[in-house]
Every structure is written in C-alpha cells, then in structure tokens.
C-alpha positions, 0 to 999 in steps of 0.5 A, a space after each residue: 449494535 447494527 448488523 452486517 446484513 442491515 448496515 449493508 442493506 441500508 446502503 443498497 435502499 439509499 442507492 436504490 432511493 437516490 437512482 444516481 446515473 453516475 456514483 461512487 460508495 465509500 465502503 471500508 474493506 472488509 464491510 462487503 462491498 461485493 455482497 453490496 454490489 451483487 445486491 444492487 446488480 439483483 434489484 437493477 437487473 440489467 441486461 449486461 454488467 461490466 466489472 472493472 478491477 485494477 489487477 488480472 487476480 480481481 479479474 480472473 478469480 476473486 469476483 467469480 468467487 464472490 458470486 459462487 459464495 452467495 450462491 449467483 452464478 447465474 447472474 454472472 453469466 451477465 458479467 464481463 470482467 475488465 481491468 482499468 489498464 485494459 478500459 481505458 483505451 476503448 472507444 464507444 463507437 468500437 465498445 458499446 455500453 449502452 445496455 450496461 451496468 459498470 461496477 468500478 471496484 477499488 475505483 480510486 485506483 484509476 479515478 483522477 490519473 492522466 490515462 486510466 480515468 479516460 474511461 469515465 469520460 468516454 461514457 458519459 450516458 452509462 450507469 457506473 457505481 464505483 465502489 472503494 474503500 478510501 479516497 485521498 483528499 486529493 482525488 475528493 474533487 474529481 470524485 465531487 464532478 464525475 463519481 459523486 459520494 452517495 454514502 461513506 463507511 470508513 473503518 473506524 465507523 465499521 469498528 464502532 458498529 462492531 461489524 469490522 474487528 479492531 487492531 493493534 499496532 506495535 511500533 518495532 524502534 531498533 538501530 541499523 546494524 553497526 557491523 564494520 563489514 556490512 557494506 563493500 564501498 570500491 573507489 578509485 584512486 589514481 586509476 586503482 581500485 580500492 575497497 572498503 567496508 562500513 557498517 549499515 549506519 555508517 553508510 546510511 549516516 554518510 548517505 543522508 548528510 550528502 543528500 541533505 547537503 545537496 538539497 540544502 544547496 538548491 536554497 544558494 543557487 536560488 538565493 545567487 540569482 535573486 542577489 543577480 550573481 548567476 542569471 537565470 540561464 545559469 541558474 536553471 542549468 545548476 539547478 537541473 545538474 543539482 536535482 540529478 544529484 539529488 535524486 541520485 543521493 535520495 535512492 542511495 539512502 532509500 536503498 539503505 533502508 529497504 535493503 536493510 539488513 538489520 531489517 530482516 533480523 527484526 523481521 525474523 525475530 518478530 515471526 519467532 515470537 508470533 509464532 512462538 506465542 501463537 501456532 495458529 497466527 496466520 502473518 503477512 509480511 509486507 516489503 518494498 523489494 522482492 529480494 528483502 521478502 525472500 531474505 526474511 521468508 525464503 523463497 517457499 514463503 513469498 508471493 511475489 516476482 523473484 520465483 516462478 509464478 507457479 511457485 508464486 502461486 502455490 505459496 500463496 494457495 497454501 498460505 491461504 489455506 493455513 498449511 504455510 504459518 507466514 507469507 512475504 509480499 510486496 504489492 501483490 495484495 493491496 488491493 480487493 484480495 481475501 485472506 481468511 484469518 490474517 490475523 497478524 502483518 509485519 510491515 518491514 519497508 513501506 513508503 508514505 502512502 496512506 492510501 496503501 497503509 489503508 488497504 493493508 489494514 483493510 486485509 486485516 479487518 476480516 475477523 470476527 467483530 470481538 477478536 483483534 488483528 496485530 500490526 507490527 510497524 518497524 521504525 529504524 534509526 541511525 547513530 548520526 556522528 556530530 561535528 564534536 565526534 559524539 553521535 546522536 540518535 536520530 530517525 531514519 526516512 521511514 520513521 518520517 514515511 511511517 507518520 505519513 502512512 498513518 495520516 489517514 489511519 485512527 489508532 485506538 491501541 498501540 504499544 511501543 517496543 523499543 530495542 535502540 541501544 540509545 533511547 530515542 
C-alpha cells in the first residue's frame, strides 16, 4: 500500500522531470491536489503565482487556508488569486504574466467554453499547470492541444492505493405522491376561471405524454417535407413553433420532479433514519432549486441564496464545525470545498452530469482510508394510466439523468431500497 505522501510526491518528481510549459494533473478530489501544487510552487519558486478558481469562496478563503495548513504563509505573499469569470477578459498588454507561475485549479471548469478559455490563449508563453479532479470526454481533446495530461489519478485508483475511502450508494425507488390535491390547475372556459386539483403523478403522467407527443410530432413535419407535402419554409416555421412547445412541455415535467413533494418526504425520512442510527452523521443534502432545500431542511439548515448571506454563512460555519447534524445546498459546494467528516449526502433532485456527480462524490472521499461514506440517490417514479384504463409503473426523467450521472462513476457497493407500491 502507497501512502498519501509518496503517491503524492511521485507526481511532483514527474512534473518536475517533464518540465511541461504548459499541463494539466488529473487528481481525483480528495487526493491533495493543493498539497501538490504548494510543493510545486516550493521547487519552482517563482517570482509571482497566479491562482485561478472558479468561485469567489476558492478566492477569498479556501487557498489561504491550504497555505496556513502546511504551515507556507510566506509563500503566499507571492500569490494573487483570480477567478476564471475575472481572467478571461485580461489582455497581456494591460496584464502581464511573464514572471508568472499559474496554478489553474478545477481547470476543467473554464477549459473548452466559448469565453472562459480565452484565458489560455491570451498567454501562450506562461507556465500553467492546471490541476483538476475529472475531465469529460468531450473536453479530452482540447486538453490534448492546450493542457496536455501529464499524470491522471482517478478516484477509483486512489481507493485501490487505500488513500481515498470508498462509498456506498442507496438507490432510494419510491412513487410520486397520489394525493388528489397536491396541485391546483386554473383553466379557463368561456372567459371564466376554473380550477381544479390533481395528484403529483397525475400532473406528471399528464405532462410527460404531452411532451412526448410533441417531441414525437417533429418526426411528421420532417417526414411532410421529405414526401413534398410542406416545402421547406413551412417546415422550418413548424418545427420552430413545435420546439417552443416542446420546450415549454420539458420544464413543465421537470419542474414536477424538482418541486417534488413526495421528494421531500423521502428526504425528511431518510435524515430520520441517519440520524437516528448515527448522531454523529455529518449529511449533505443535494437539491436543484433553493425553495425545495428549504422545505426539507429549513431555512436554519441551508447554504444557499433564498436567505440572507449572513445566515447562508453561518449555516454553513456551523455545519462544518459539526454543531448543525444536516446541511441543504444546490450548487454552492461542487467544486474545491472542504468539508471535514461529511460522511453521508442525499441527492434529492439532480440532472445528468457526471462531471457534477463527480465532484459530489469527491466531497465525500475525505475520510480515513478504512471508513465508508453513504450516498442516498432518490429514484421516483410514476403510475402511467394505459389506454385500457390499467396503469403501469414507469420511471420518471431523473431515474434516466440518474444513469447518466453515474456514466462516469465505478460502483464498488450498492444497495436498492424499494418503497413503490408496485415493484418496478
């Protein structure tokens, strides 16, 4: 078994061997990716250091921290902090680097976007080590021409080297809520306002035969002009009609799911038994929209926009310092954020990205070696109502961004908890 120290210190040999003016370390979170670049930054010692982030948190807390920890505060004197939303728009004749050291952390944030990577072609002749703990496949090409790869660390390998501990993750399967007045639905007739009441999967059934059955009309329009029905004009101004509708239709159904009400029972539930079996768990509670995090945690228990930024804060000191057992978040902490002891997280609404499901993870890879995270992954899905008037159990759009999300991640321990009343 290799140690952190040594695994680390092989990387720093191997950059310092290879001497690249221009790369990139593909570090999983949790490895030391910080510990690495200060090390790097010792043996070079340059005359400046410029460190690039993607968030005013990494900015103005997390890096000067890193250096206070390894005991290097007089090396940071060195460095100017920058994000990428900042970066980009400099000019070298306005900015100069040439002296400059660039440490770009989490670079696959800004690497092969339309604005953001204007940065790395504006200076060419500078020493830039961009440091990052997951690259897509899409962006492995850019990185190949501007940020070659001169080492990659992936989480899985960290956990085989008994340097990153592993997790286990509970697939949470549940219906939406059947309660008749869940939803209020106003319509209007002759002029007059009406209203009604329909169930969570009602309104999700209804919502996703309707996109369905627009999406399925762009196949006829298309199929119109190649039998010379519509010309072309016709069928460009249909088709952009259509893809209004369409898109209308998708975030209708999405908002279903990431307003979920029975979403936050689960959630709620889930908590209880964590911190029922464990008073010492330390969970994150992952949601898309900032009103569903404070439904299942309460506004004394979120980090996140909807309340002010000083109680934002404060939520969050406290969480970290173990004093509040659950912490609710949307995005906030993706990225480069330290949490000690996270040792549980519940991702209650998510979309497909694995990048994103990545770095989620990696905040959970912070334990010792021999201890095991959790993961609790909530899966929904509906009662769909047939032509013959029998219904079937089917999955909803996140039980399909669910398995795009874990494209990229290698499971090693799972478990199914299945509360549908009819077994998928």
């Amino acid at each position: 078994m290799e140690n952190r120290d040594e695994a680390q210190g092989k990387i720093i040999d191997l950059y310092m061997e290879l001497d690249l003016l221009k790369s990139c370390g593909v570090i999983s979170t949790g490895f030391g990716k910080s510990k690495i670049a200060i090390e790097i930054i010792k043996k070079i010692d340059p005359k400046n250091v410029l460190i690039l982030v993607n968030s005013t948190v990494l900015r103005d807390s997390n890096w000067e921290d890193e250096f206070k920890v390894w005991d290097e505060m007089e090396m940071f004197s060195k460095v100017e902090l920058a994000t990428y939303q900042a970066a980009y728009k400099w000019k070298k004749e306005d900015k100069d680097l040439t002296d400059y050291l660039v440490i770009a952390d989490e670079v696959d944030f800004a690497a092969n976007t339309d604005e953001l990577s204007k940065f790395f072609y504006e200076y060419p002749k500078t020493r830039v080590l961009g440091l990052t703990g997951f690259i897509t496949a899409s962006k492995r090409a850019w990185f190949e021409e501007h940020l070659p790869i001169f080492t990659e660390i992936t989480a899985d390998m960290a956990q085989e080297m008994k340097i990153l501990n592993n997790i286990h993750f509970v697939f949470v399967k549940y219906g939406l809520s059947n309660n008749s007045k869940d939803i209020s639905v106003s319509y209007k007739v002759h002029g007059e306002q009406k209203f009604f009441t329909q169930s969570e999967n009602n309104a999700y059934d209804y919502a996703n035969k309707k996109a369905m059955a627009l999406i399925s009309s762009t196949t006829e329009i298309t199929s119109q002009f190649m039998m010379g029905q519509i010309t072309k004009a016709e069928q460009d101004r249909l088709l952009e009609s259509l893809n209004w509708k369409i898109r209308a239709a998708v975030t209708k159904r999405n908002d279903l799911l990431l307003h979920s009400k029975a979403g936050v029972v689960m959630s709620k539930k889930i908590l209880e038994h964590i911190h029922g079996a464990n008073v010492d768990s330390k969970t994150i509670v992952f949601s898309k929209r900032t009103d569903q995090s404070i439904r299942i945690c309460g506004e004394d228990n979120v980090y996140n926009g909807k309340v002010t930024k000083k109680k934002a804060e404060a939520n969050f000191k406290a969480f970290c310092e173990g004093t509040k057992p659950y912490l609710g978040v949307c995005d906030k902490i993706n990225r480069g954020v330290n949490i000690n002891n996270l040792d549980t997280a519940i991702l209650e609404t998510f979309f497909g990205s694995d990048t994103q499901a990545t770095q989620r993870f990696g905040r959970m890879m912070r334990l010792k070696p021999d201890q095991i995270a959790t993961v609790y992954i909530l899966l929904p899905y509906y009662m769909r109502k047939e032509k013959n008037n029998t219904f079937s159990l089917q999955e909803t759009q996140q039980v399909k961004w669910a398995r795009n999300m874990l494209s990229s991640t290698k499971i090693k321990s799972s478990a199914v908890w299945n509360y549908c009343v009819v077994k998928p």
